[in-house]
RODO-2510 file (C-alpha; in nm, 4 decimals, decimal comma):
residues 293
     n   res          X          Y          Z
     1     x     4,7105     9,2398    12,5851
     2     x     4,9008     9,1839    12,2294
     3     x     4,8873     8,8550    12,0705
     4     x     5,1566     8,6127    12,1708
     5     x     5,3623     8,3383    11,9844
     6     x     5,2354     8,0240    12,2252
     7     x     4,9212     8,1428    12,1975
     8     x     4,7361     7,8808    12,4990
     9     x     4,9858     7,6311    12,5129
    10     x     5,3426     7,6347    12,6174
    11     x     5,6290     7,5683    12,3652
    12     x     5,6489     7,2288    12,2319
    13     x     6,0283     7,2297    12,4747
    14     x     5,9369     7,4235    12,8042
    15     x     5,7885     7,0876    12,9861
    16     x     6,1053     6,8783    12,8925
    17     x     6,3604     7,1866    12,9876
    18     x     6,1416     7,2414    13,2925
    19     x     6,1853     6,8856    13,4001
    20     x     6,5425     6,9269    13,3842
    21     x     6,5739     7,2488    13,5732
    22     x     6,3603     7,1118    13,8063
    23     x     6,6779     6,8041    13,8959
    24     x     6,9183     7,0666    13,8527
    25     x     6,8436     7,3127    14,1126
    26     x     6,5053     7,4966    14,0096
    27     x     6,5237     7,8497    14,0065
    28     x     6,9127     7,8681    14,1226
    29     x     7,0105     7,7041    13,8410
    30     x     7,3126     7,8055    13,6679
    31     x     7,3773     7,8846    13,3336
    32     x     7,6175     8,1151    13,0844
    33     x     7,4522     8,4230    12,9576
    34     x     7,6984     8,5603    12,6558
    35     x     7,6032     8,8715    12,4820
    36     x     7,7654     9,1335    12,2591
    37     x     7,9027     9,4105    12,3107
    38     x     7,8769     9,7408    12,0568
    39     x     8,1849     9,6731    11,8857
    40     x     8,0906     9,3167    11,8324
    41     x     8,2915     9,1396    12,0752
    42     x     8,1705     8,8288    12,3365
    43     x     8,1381     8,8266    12,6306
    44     x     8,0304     8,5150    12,8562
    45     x     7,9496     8,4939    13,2520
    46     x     7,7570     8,2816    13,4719
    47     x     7,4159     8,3700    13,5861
    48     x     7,1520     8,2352    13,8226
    49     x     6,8427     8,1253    13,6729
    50     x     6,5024     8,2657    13,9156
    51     x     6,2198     8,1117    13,6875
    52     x     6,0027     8,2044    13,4193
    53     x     5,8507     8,5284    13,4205
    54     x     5,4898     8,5629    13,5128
    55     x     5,5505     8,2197    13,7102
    56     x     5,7906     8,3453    14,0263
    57     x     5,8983     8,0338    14,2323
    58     x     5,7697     8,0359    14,6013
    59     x     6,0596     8,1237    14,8491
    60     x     6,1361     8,1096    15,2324
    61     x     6,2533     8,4987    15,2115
    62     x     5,9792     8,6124    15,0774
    63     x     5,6337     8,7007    15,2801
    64     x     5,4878     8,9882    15,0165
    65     x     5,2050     8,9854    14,8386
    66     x     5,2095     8,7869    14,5225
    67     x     5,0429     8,8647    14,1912
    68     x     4,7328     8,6833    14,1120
    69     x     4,8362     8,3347    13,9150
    70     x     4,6739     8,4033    13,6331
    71     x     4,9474     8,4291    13,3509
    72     x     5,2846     8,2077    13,2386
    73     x     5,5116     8,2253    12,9401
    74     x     5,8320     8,0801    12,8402
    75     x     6,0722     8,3216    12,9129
    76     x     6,3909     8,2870    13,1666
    77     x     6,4455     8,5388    13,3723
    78     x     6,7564     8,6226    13,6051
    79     x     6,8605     8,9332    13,8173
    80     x     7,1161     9,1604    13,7449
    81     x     7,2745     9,5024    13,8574
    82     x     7,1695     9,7873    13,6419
    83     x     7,5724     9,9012    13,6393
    84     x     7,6800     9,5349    13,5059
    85     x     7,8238     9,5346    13,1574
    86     x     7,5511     9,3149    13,0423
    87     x     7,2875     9,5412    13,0519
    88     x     7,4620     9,8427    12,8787
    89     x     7,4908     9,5226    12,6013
    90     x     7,1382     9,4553    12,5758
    91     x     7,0650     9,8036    12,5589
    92     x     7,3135     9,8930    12,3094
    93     x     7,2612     9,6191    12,0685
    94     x     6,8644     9,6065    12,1226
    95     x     6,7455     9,8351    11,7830
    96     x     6,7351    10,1154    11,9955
    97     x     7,1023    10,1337    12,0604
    98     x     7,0620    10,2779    12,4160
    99     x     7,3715    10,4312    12,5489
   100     x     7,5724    10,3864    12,8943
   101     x     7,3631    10,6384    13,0971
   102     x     7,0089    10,4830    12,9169
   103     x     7,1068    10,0827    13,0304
   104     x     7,1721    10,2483    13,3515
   105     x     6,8412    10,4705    13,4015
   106     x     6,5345    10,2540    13,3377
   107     x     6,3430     9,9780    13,1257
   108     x     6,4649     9,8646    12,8036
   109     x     6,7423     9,6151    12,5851
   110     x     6,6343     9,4213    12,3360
   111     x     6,9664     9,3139    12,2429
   112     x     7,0332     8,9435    12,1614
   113     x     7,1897     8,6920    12,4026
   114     x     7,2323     8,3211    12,4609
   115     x     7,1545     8,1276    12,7765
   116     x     7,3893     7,7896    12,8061
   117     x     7,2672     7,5316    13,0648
   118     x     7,4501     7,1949    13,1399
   119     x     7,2384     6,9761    13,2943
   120     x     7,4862     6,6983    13,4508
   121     x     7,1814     6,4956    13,5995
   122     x     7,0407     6,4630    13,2516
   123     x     7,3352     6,4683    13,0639
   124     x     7,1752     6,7671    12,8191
   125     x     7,2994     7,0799    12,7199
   126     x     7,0388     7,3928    12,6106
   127     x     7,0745     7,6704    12,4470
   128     x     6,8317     7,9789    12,4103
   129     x     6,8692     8,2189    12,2150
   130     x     6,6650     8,5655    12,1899
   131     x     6,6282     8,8929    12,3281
   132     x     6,6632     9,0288    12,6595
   133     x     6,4805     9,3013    12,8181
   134     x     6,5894     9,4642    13,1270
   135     x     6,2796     9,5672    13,3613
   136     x     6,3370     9,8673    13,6396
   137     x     6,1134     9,8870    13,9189
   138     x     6,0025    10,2622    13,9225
   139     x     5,9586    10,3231    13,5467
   140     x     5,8037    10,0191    13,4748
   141     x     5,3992    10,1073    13,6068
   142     x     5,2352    10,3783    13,7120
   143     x     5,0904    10,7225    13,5350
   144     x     5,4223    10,8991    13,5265
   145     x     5,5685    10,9756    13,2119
   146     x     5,8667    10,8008    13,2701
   147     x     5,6362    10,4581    13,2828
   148     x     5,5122    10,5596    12,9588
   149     x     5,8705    10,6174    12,7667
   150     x     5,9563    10,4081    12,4604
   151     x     6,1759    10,1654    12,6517
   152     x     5,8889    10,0801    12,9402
   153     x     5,6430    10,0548    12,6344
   154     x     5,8067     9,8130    12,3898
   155     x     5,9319     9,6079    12,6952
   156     x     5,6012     9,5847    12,7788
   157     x     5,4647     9,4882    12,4094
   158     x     5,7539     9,2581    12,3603
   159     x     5,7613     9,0387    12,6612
   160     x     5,3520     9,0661    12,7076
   161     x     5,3406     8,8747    12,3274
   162     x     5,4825     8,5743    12,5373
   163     x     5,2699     8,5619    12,8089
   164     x     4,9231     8,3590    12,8321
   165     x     4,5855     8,3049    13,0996
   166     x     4,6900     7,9803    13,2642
   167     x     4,4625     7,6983    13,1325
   168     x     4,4315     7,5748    13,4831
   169     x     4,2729     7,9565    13,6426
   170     x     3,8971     7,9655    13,4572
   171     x     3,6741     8,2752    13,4735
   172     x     3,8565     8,3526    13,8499
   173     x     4,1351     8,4497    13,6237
   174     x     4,0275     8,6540    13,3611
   175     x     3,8924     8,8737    13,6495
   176     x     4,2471     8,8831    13,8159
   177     x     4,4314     9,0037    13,4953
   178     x     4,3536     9,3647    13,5494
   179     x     4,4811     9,3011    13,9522
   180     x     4,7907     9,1446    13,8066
   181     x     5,1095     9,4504    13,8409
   182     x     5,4326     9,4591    13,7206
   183     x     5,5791     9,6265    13,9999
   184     x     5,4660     9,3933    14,2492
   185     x     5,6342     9,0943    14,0274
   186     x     5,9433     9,3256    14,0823
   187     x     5,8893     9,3722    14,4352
   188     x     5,8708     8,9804    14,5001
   189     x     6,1526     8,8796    14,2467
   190     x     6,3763     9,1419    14,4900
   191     x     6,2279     8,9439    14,7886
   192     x     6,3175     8,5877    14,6521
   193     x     6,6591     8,6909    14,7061
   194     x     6,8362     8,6134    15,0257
   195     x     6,9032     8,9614    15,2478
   196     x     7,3171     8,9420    15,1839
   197     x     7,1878     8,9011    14,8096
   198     x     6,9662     9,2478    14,7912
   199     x     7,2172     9,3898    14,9766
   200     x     7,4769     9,3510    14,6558
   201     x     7,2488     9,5709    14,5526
   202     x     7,4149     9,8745    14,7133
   203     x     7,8021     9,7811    14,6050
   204     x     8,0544     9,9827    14,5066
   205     x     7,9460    10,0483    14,0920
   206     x     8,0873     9,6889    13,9565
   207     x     8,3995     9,7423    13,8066
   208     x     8,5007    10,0609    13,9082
   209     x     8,8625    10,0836    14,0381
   210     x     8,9417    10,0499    14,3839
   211     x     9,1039    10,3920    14,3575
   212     x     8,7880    10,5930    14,2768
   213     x     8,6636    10,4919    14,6290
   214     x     8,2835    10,4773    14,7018
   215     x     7,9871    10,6574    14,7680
   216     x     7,9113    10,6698    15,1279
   217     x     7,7325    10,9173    15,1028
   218     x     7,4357    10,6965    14,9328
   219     x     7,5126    10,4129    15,1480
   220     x     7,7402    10,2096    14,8733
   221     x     7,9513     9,9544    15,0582
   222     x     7,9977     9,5622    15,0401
   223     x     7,8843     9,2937    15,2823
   224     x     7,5220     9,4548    15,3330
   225     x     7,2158     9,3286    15,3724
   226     x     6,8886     9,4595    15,2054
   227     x     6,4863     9,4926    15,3257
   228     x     6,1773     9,5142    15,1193
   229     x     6,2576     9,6580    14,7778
   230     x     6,0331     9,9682    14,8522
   231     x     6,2310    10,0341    15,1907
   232     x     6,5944    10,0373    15,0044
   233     x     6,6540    10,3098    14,7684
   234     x     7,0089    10,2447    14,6541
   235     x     6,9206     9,8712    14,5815
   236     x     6,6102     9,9992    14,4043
   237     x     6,8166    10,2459    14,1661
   238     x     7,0306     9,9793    14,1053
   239     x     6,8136     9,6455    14,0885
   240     x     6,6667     9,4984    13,7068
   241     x     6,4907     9,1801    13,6579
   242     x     6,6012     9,0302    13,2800
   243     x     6,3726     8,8859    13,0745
   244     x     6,4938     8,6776    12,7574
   245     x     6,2164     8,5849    12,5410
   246     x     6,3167     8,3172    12,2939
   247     x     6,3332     8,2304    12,0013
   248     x     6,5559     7,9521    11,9153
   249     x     6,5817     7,6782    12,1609
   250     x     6,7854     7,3896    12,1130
   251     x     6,8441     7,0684    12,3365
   252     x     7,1743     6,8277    12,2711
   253     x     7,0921     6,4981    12,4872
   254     x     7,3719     6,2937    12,5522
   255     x     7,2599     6,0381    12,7868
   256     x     7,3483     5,7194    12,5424
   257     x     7,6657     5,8078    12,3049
   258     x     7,5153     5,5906    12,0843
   259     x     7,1735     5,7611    11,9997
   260     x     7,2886     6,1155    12,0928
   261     x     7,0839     6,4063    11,9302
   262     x     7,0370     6,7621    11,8579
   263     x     6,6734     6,8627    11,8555
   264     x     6,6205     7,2764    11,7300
   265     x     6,3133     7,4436    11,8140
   266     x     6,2756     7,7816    11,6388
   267     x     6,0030     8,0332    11,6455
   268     x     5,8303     8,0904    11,2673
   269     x     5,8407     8,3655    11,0860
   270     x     5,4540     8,4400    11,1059
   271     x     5,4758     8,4832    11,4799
   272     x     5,7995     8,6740    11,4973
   273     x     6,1414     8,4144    11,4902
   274     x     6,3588     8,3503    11,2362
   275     x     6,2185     8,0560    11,1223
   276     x     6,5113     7,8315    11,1470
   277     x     6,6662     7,5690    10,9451
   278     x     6,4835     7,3042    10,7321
   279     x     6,3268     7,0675    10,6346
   280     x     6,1641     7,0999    10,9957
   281     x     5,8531     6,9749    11,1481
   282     x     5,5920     7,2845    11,2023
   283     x     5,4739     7,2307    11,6063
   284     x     5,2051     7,4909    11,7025
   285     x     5,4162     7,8090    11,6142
   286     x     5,7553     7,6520    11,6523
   287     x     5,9513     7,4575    11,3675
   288     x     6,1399     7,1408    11,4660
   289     x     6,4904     6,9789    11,3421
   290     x     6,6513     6,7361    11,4639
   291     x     6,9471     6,7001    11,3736
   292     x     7,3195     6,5268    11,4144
   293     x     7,5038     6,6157    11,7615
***
């Protein structure tokens, strides 16, 4: 596994933002995703947060397998249809510049987005800003070729740089790593969903008209509900985890008017981010400002 930007330790934010998911609704929090779109153009919508990767929140729906605990990172993660706008947008502003049929085939993105979250119970807004990748179950592991195309690859390289051994797993977990598989993170990010949720799965292609009817054929038709992910093919076609791995984070805490403040966490240069504004405060690999509201 590649080098990573936290190296051991979490960013100097993640246990402060955690805390404040954690009174805001965990891993069905909501927040606004916006991304671009190839001509340049916004475009905003609300999301459901389902943890950080590597980390998948235990859930009452599902009774899989899970992965070994033996890695974490920092990176939000949410679940989206393959045919959703957002995805050709993180393909097709990701360097690669994937086209319609590419967002809509496999692994990939890359292109930047930000993740909004208002926090009423702690009166904080955050921002984070990165990259998202877009993870498909079947291309994603195995000895095909198609789990070894550029898009499965650099997904891989990308999103692996942010994840570390858990302090907390000793020499147990340096044996599990090699037990540890994408496609069963997949499998139990599908089965943290509620059935009617998986079943969304196997829609009617999002925003095509009413007029162009459906496929019944494949089983496309609203109001269903959905099994194991290996059991559904239409959902399976159709279903992406999306993985944003930051680089600018930034927390605006409003709980006294008075003593209000911006704090701006940004990812240096040496370990792949932008380095951010300055003067700043270098913590671990992440440069800190704070700065007026």
């Amino acid at each position: 596994m590649s080098l990573h930007p936290t190296q051991s330790a979490p960013a100097p934010w993640k246990k402060t933002f955690q805390d404040h998911l954690d009174k805001s609704g965990g891993a069905s929090a909501e927040f606004i995703l916006a991304t671009v779109t190839p001509k340049g153009e916004p475009r905003a919508r609300t999301c459901i947060f389902r943890g950080f990767w590597a980390t998948l929140p235990d859930n009452e729906h599902n009774k899989l397998p899970k992965n070994p605990a033996v890695f974490e990172s920092d990176c939000p993660t949410f679940t989206t249809d393959a045919r959703m706008d957002k995805t050709y947008h993180v393909f097709a502003t990701g360097k690669g510049q994937g086209d319609l049929a590419q967002s809509r085939s496999g692994t990939g993105g890359g292109g930047p987005v930000e993740a909004v979250f208002w926090f009423k119970q702690t009166n904080t807004q955050w921002r984070v800003r990165g990259k998202c990748w877009v993870v498909a179950a079947d291309d994603i592991e195995g000895g095909t070729p198609e789990a070894q195309n550029s898009g499965t690859m650099t997904v891989k390289a990308e999103v692996q740089r942010y994840m570390r051994t858990k302090t907390d797993g000793g020499s147990e977990a340096d044996g599990n790593k090699s037990t540890w598989s994408w496609r069963r993170e997949m499998e139990n990010y599908f089965e943290n969903l509620s059935p009617m949720m998986r079943g969304s799965f196997k829609n009617p292609p999002p925003g095509q008209p009413l007029a162009e009817g459906r496929d019944d054929e494949a089983g496309e038709a609203l109001g269903q509900k959905a099994g194991h992910l290996s059991d559904e093919p239409l959902a399976r076609k159709n279903f992406r985890v999306a993985i944003i791995t930051p680089e600018q984070v930034e927390a605006v805490d409003l709980t006294d008017p008075a003593k209000a403040t911006r704090q701006i966490w940004t990812l240096d240069q040496e370990h792949g981010g932008p380095g951010g504004p300055g003067p700043s405060e270098s913590v671990g690999e992440w440069n800190r400002v704070e700065t007026w509201p």
